[in-house]
Rosetta silent file (secondary structure, phi, psi, omega in degrees, C-alpha in Angstrom):
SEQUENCE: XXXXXXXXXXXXXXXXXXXXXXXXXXXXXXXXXXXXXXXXXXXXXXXXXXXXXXXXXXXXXXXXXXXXXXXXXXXXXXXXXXXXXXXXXXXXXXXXXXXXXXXXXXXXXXXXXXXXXXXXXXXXXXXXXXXXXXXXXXXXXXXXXXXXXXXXXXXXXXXXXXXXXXXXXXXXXXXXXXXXXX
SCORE:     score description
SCORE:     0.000 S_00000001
   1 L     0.000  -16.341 -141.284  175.784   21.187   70.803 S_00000001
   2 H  -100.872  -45.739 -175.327  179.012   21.732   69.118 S_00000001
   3 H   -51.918  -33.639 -175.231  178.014   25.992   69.907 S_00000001
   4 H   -57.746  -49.921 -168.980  177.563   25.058   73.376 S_00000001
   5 H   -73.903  -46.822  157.155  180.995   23.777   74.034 S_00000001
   6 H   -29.320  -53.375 -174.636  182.583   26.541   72.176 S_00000001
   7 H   -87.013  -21.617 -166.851  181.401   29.267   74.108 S_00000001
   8 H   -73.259  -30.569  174.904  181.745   27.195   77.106 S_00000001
   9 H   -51.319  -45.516 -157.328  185.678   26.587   76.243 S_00000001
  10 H   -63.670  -67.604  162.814  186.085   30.162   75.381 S_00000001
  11 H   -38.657  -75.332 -157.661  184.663   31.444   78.724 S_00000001
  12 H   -64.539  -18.212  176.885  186.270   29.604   80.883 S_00000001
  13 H   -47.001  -41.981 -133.081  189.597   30.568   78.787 S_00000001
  14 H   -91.045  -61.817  156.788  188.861   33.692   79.310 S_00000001
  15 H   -78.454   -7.945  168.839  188.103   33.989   82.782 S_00000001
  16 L   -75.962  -20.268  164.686  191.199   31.744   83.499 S_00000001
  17 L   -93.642   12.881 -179.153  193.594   34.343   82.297 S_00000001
  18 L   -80.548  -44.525  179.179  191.531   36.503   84.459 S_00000001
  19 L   -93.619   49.194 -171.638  192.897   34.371   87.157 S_00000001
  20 L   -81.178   21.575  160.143  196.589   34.844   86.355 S_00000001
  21 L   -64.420  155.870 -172.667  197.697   35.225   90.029 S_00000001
  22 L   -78.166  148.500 -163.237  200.634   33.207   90.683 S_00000001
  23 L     0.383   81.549  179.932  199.381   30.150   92.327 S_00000001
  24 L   -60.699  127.205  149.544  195.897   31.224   93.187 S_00000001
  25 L   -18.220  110.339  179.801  194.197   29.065   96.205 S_00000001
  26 H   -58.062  -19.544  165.809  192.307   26.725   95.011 S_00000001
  27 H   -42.598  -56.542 -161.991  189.717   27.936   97.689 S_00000001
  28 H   -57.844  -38.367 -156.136  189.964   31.121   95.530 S_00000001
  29 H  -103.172    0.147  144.520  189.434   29.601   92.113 S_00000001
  30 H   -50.665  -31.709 -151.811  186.230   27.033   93.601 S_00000001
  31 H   -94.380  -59.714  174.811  184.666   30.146   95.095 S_00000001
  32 H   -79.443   -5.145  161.661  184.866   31.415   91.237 S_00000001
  33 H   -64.016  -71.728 -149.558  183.227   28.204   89.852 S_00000001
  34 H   -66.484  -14.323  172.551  180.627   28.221   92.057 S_00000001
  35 H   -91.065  -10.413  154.178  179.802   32.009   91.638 S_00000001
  36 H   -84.218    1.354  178.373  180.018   31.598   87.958 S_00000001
  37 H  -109.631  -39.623  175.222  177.547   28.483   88.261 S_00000001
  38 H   -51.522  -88.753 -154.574  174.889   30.623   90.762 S_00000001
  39 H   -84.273   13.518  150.639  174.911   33.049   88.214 S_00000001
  40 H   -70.646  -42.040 -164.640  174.510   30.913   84.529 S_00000001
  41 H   -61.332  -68.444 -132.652  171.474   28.910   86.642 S_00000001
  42 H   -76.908   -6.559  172.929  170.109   31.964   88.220 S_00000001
  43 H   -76.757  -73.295  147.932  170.554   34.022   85.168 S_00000001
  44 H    -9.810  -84.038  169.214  169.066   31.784   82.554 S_00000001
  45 H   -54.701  -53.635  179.082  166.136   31.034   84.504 S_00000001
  46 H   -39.057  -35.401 -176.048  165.665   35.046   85.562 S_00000001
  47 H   -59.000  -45.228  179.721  165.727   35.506   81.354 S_00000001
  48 H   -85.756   34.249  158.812  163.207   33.445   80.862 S_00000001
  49 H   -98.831  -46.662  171.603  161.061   34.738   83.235 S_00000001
  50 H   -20.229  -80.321 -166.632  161.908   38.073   81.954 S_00000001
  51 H   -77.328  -27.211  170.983  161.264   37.421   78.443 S_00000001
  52 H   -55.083  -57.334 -178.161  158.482   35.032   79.122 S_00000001
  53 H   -91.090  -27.999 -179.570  156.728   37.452   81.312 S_00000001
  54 L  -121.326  -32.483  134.411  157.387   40.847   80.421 S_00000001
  55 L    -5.688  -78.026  172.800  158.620   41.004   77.155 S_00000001
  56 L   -77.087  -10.151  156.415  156.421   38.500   74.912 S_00000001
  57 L   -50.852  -65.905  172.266  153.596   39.983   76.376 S_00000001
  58 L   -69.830    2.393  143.858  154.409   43.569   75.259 S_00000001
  59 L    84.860   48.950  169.770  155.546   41.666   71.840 S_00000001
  60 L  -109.608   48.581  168.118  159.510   43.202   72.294 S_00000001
  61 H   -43.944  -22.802 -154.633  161.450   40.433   72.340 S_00000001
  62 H   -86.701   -4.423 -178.419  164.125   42.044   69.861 S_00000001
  63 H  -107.237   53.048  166.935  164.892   44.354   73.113 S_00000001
  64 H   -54.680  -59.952 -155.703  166.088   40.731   75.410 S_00000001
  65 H   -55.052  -40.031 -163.780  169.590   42.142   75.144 S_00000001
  66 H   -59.367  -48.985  163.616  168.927   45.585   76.691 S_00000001
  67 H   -62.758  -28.052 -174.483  166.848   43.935   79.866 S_00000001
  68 H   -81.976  -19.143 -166.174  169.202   41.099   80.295 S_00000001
  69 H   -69.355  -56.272  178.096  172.484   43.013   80.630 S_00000001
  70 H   -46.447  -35.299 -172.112  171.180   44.872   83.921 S_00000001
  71 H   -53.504  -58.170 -158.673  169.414   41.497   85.492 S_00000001
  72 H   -42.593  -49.508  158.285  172.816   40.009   84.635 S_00000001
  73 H   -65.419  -46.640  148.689  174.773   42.369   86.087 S_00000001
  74 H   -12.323  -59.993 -177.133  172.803   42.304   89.367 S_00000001
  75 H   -66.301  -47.491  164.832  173.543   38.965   89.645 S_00000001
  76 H   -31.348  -61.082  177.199  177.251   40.015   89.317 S_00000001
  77 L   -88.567  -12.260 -178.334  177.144   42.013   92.113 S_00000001
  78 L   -90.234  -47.598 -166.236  174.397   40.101   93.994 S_00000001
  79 L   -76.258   48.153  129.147  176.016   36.405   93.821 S_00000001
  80 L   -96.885  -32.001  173.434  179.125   37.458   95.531 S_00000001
  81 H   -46.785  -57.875  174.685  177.466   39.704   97.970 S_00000001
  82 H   -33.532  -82.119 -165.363  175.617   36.298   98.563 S_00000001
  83 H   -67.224  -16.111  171.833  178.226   34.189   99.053 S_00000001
  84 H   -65.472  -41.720 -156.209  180.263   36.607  101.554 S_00000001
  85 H   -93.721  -18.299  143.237  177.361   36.913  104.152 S_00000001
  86 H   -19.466  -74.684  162.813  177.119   33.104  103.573 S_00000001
  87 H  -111.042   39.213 -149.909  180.639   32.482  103.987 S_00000001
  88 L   -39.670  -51.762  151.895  182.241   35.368  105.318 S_00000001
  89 L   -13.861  -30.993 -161.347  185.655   33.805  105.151 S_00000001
  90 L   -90.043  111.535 -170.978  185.634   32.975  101.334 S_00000001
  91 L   -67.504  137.877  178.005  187.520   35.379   98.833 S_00000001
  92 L  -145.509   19.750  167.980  185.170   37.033   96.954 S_00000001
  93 L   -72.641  146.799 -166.866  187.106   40.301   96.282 S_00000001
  94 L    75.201  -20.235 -162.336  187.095   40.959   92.176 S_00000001
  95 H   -65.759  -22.365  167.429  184.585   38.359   91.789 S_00000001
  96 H  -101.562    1.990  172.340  182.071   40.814   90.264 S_00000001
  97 H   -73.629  -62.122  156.590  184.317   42.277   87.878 S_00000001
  98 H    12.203  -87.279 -136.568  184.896   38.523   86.829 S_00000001
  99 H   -81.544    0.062 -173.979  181.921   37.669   86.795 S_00000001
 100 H   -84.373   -7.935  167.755  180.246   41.064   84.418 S_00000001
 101 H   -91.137  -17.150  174.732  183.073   39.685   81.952 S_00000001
 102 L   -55.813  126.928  121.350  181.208   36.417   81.917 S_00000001
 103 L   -91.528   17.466 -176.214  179.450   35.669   78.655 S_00000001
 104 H   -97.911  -12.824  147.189  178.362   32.472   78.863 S_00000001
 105 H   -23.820  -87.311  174.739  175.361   33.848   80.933 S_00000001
 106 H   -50.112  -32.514 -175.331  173.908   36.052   78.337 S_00000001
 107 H   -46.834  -54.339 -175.671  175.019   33.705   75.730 S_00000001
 108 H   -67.325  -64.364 -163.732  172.737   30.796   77.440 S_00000001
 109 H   -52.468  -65.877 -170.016  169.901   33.285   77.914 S_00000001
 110 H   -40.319  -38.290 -168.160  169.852   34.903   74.777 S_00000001
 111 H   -62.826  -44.844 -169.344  169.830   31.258   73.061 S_00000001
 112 H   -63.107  -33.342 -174.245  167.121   30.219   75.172 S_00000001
 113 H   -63.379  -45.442 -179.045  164.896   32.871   74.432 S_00000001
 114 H   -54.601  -44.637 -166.856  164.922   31.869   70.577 S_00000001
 115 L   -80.242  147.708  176.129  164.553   28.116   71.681 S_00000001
 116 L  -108.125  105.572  179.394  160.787   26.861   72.511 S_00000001
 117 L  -127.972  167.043 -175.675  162.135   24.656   74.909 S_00000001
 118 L   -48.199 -176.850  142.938  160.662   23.037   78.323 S_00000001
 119 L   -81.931  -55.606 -167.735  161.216   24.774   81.958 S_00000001
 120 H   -49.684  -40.560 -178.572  162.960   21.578   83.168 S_00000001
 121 H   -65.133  -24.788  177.079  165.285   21.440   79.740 S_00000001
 122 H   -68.865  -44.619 -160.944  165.978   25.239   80.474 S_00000001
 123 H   -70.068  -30.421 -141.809  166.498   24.372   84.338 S_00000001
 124 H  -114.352  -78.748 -141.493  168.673   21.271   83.429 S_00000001
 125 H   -67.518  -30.662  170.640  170.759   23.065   80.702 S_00000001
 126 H   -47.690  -66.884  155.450  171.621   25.963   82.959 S_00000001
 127 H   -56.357  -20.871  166.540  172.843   23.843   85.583 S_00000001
 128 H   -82.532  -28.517  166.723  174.759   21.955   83.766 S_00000001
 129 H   -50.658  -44.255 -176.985  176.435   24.967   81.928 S_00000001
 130 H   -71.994  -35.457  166.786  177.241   26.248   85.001 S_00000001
 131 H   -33.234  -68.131 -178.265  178.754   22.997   86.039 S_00000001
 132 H   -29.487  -74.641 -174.121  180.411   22.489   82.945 S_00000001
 133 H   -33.685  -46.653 -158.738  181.856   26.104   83.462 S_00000001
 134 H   -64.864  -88.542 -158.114  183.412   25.147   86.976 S_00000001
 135 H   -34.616  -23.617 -167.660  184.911   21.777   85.661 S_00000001
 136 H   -88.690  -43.452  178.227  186.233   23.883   82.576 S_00000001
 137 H   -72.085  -25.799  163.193  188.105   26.311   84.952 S_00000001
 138 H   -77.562  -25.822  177.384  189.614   23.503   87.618 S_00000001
 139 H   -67.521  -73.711 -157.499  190.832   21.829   83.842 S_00000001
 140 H   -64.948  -29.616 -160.761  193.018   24.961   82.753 S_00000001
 141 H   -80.243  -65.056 -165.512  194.295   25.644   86.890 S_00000001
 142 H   -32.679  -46.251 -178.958  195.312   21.897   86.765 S_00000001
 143 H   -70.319  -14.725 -168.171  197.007   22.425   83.017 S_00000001
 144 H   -85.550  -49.981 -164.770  198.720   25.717   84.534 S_00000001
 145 H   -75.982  -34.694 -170.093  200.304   23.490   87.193 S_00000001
 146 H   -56.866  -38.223 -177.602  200.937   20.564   85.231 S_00000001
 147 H  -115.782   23.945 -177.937  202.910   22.580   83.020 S_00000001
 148 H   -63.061  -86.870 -155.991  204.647   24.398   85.445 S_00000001
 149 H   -81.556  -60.989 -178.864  206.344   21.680   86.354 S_00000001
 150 L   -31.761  154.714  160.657  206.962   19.721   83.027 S_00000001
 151 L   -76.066   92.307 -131.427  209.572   19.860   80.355 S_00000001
 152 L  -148.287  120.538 -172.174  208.007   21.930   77.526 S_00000001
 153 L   -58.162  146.499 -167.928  210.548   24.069   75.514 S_00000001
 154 H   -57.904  -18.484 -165.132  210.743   27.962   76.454 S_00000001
 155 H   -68.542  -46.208  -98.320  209.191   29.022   73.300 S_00000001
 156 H  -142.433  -11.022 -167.133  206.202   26.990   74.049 S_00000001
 157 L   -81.032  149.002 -152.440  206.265   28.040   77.727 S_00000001
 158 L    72.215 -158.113  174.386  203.131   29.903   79.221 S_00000001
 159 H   -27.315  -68.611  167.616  200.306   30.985   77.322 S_00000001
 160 H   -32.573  -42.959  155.064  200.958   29.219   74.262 S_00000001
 161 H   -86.347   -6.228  174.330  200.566   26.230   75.956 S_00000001
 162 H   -63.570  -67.992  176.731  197.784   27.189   77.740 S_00000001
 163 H   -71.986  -19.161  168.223  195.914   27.515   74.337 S_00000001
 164 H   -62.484  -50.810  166.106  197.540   24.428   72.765 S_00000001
 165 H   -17.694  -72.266 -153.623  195.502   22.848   75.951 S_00000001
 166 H   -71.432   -9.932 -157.985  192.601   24.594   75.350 S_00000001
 167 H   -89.231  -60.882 -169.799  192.524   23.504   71.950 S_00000001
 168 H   -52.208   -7.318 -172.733  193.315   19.715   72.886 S_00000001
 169 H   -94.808  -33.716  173.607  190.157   20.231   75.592 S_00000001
 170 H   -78.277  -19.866 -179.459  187.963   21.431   72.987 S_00000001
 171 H   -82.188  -36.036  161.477  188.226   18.864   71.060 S_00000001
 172 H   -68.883  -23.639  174.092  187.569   16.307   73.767 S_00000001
 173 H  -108.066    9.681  160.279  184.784   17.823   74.542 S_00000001
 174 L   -90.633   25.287  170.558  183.328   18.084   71.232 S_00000001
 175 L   -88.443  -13.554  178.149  183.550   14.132   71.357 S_00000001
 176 L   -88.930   46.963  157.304  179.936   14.683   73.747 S_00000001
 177 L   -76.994  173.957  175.725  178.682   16.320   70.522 S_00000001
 178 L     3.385   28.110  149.712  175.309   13.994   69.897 S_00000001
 179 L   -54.127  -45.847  175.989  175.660   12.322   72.940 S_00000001
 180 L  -117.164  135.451 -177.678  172.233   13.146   73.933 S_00000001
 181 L   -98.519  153.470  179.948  170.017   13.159   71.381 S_00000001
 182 L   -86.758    0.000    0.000  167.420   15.997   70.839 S_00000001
């Protein structure tokens, strides 16, 4: 569990310095939750279909990375594609560079393939990652503004506090460690 939140921290760090425009729209940084949550579900599940179906047949499992990076990247370029002809309105310029920088996608896949786990617990953990992911990227916009505004000594100003944050967030959320038991 404690691996989960880790990579999930890290990612969202990750892509949040991605999103170093000066006060981005919050339209703008909702747009990149939700296209970073499309593609962790829709990813996840494609692997194990992947690896389920074409893979473990042909008994190559050891080449999951090599098949997953193209689906994955698809998805890069397809869930944004998506959401414009959806939502024409909705910024979704950069969003596939973004999201091909994303690693909690492969991360989740890759894991899953090793784990003999359910379809619903795959379907369930996927969605929630991607949740997770959102909720982790509206935490750091909130801490960017928060601290903005605050009195926080120059040295300490920016980044630095960004990752003191990031630190104090990981640790709260390794307090859901063996919340749900396995």
């Amino acid at each position: 569990m404690s691996d989960y939140i880790l990579v999930l921290i890290s990612a969202a760090l990750v892509n949040h310095l991605c999103l170093l425009l000066p006060s981005a729209p919050r339209l703008h940084l909702h747009v990149h939750g939700l296209a970073c949550a499309l593609c962790i579900a829709l990813g996840v599940i494609g692997a194990q279909l992947l690896i389920q179906g074409v893979l473990a047949p042909l008994h190559i499992q050891d080449l999951a990375l090599f098949v997953l990076l193209p689906w994955l990247a698809l998805l890069a370029w397809g869930v944004p594609w998506l959401l414009a002809k959806w939502r024409p309105t909705w910024p979704v310029t950069g969003l596939p560079a973004l999201l091909l920088s994303n690693a909690v996608a492969l991360g989740l896949a890759l894991q899953q393939a090793s784990d003999d786990s359910t379809w619903p617990a795959i379907l369930l953990q996927a969605l929630l990652a991607g949740a997770g992911f959102w909720l982790a990227l509206v935490l750091f916009t909130d801490l960017r503004q928060r601290s903005a505004h605050a009195d926080i000594p120059g040295v300490l100003r920016g980044l630095p506090i960004e990752l003191i944050g990031a630190g104090v967030m990981a640790m709260a959320f390794s307090g859901f460690n063996g919340l749900f038991a396995q």
